[in-house]
C-alpha positions in Angstrom: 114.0 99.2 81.6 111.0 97.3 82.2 107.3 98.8 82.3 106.3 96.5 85.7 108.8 95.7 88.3 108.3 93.6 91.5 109.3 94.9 95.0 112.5 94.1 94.8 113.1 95.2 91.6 111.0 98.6 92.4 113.6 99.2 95.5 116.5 98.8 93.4 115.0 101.4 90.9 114.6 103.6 93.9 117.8 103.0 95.4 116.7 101.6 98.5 117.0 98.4 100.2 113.5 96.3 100.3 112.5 96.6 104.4 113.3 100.7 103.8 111.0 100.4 100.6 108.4 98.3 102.5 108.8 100.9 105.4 108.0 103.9 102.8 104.8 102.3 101.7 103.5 102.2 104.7 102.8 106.2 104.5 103.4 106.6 100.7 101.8 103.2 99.4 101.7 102.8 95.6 99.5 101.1 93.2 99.9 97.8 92.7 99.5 95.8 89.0 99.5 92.4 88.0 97.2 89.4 88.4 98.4 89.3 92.1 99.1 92.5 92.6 102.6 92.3 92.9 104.2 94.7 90.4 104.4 98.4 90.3 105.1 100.7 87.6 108.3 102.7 87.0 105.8 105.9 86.1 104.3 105.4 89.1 107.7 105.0 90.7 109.4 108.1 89.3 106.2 109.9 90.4 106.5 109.0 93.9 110.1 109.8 93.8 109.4 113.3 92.9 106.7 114.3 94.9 105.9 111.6 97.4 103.4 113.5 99.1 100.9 112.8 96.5 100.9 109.6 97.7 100.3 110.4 101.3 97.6 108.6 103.1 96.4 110.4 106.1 95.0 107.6 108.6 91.0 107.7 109.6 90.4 109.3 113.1 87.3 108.2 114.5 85.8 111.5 116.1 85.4 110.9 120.1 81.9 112.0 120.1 79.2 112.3 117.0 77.2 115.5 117.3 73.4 115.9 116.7 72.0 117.9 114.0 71.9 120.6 116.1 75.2 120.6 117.3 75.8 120.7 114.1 74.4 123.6 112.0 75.5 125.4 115.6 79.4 124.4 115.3 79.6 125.3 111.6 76.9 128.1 111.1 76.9 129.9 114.5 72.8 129.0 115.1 70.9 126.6 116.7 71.0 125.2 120.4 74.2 123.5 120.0 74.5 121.5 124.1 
C-alpha cells in the first residue's frame, strides 16, 4: 500500500464512494500533503477511521453581543457592575 493516496484513492482505502468521502471532510477534514495539497496519508486515514472525532472541527460562532470589561469579571467572577 502506498504512503500518500489522492482522494480517490483515500475513499477506496476507506470504503467509501468519493462525494460520501468529500461529504465526511466537511466535519472531519484531514491533512493534506503534497506540492498541491492533494494527497493524504493512510496513517492519517486509519486515524480518522478509528476515532473520527479527533478530527472534528467545531464551526466559529460569532457571540451576538461583546461584553465590557465589566460585564466581564461580573459574568465569570460574580463582581463588578455587570449592566
Amino acid at each position: 500500500m502506498k504512503a500518500y493516496l489522492n482522494q480517490i484513492e483515500a475513499a477506496e482505502y476507506c470504503g467509501y464512494s468519493v462525494d460520501t468521502f468529500r461529504r465526511h471532510l466537511r466535519s472531519y477534514p484531514l491533512p493534506k500533503y503534497g506540492p498541491t495539497g492533494n494527497r493524504y496519508k493512510t496513517v492519517d486515514l486509519d486515524s480518522w477511521m478509528e476515532a473520527p472525532h479527533k478530527f472534528k472541527v467545531i464551526p466559529f460562532r460569532k457571540p451576538e453581543k461583546l461584553l465590557s470589561l465589566a460585564e466581564q469579571k461580573a459574568a465569570v467572577f460574580g463582581y463588578g457592575k455587570a449592566g
